[in-house]
N, C-alpha and C positions, 0 to 999 in steps of 0.2 A: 431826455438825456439818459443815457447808459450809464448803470455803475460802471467805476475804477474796475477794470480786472484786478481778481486777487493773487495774489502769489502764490506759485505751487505750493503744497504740502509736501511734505516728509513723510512717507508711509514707513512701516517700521522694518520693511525689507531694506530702508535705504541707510545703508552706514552714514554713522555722524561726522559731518564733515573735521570737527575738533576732537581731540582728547578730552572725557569726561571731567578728568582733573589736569591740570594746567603740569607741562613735565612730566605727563604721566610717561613711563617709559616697559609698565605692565608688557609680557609675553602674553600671547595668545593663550586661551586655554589648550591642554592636550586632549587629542581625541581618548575617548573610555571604552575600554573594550567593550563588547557585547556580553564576556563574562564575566566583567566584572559588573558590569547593570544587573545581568541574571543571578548572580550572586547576593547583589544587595536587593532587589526585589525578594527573591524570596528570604533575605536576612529581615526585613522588616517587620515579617508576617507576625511576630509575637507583638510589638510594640501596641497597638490596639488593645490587646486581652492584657497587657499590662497596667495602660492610664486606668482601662475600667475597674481590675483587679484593686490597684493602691485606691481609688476612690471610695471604691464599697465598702473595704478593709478598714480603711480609716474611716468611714462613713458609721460602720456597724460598732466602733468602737466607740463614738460620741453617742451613740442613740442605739444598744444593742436589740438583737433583734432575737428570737427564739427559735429554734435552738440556733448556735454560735455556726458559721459557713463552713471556719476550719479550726478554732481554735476553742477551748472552754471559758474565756477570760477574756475580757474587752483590752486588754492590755496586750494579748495575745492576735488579738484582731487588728489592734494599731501597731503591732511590729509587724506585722504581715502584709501592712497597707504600706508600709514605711519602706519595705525592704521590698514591696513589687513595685514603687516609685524610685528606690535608686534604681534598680533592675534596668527600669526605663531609659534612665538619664545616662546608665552606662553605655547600654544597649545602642542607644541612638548617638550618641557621640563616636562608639566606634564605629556604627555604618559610616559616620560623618568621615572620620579620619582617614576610613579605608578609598569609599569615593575620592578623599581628597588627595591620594596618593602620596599618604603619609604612612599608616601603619594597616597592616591586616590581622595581625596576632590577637588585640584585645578583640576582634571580628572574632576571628575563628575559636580564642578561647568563650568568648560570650556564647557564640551558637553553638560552643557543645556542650556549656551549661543549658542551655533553652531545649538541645537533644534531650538529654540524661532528665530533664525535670518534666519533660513528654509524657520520654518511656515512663518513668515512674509515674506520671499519671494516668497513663494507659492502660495500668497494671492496678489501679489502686479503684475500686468502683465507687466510694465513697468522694471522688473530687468530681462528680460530675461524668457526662456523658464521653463516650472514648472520642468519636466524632472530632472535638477541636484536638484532644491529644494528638490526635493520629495527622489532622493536616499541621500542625508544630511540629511535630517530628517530620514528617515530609518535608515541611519546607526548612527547617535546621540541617536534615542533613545535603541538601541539597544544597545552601548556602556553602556548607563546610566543601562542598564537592568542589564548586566552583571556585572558591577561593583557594584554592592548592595546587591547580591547573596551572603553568605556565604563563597564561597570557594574566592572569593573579599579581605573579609575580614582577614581570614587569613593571605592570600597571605602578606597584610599591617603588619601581627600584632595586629591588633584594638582588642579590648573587647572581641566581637565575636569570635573570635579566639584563645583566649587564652588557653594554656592548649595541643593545638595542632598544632602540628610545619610541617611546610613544611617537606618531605623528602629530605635527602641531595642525589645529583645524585652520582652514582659510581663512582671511579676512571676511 
């Protein structure tokens, strides 16, 4: 005897025959520009040298190390670890925002805080090698580039863009 045929599968190219949640009556997402992806790709580039920054910084303040990374004072090490962990939390919430086509301003003010604290490490030989300065600064201002562009702007909504709406993706 032959098994039962089994019933086809669902491969995940196949749309769900239901709404996820019952009423849902959700729009489609809108298409993301291409500059505003390239904007936030290179907006992210700090977020790495920052978790590692607030770990070590608060790491060196529990268990100081000889001589201090940046500071003279283990207390000076855990505001340092403290304030490269908001950094973070800021940082990445306004990628989030701006992606989500709510705001760009805390973006572009954040990325030219993360410029300005480049260059000045760029300039400064005591924080280490110029190397990561110089790609932070590259990718900060290139962030800032793309976000001020036009297709930026709509993406948000703003002024600039009124009149012309994202296209919404296919089902």
């Amino acid at each position: 005897m032959s098994a039962p045929a089994a019933a086809p599968r669902a491969t995940p190219a196949d749309p769900p025959s239901t709404p996820s949640r019952a009423g849902s009556r959700a729009e489609p997402p809108l298409e993301t520009s291409p500059v505003v992806l390239g904007g936030v790709c290179a907006g992210i580039a700090p977020l790495p040298f920052l978790v590692v920054y607030a770990v070590l910084f608060i790491a060196h303040a529990l268990h100081p190390v000889g001589p201090p990374d940046i500071t003279a004072t283990r207390t000076g090490e855990l505001v340092a670890g403290v304030v490269a962990a908001v950094a973070f939390v800021l940082l990445a919430w306004s990628v989030l925002a701006y992606l989500n086509h709510a705001r760009r301003w805390p973006f572009l003010i954040l990325q030219f805080a993360a410029l300005v604290t480049a260059v000045v490490f760029l300039g400064n030989s005591t924080t280490g090698g110029p190397v990561v300065s110089a790609v932070l600064a590259v990718a900060a201002a290139i962030a800032i580039v793309l976000a001020v562009l036009p297709a930026s702007a709509i993406h948000v909504g703003s002024p600039v863009g009124r009149g012309r709406r994202a296209r919404r993706l296919p089902h």
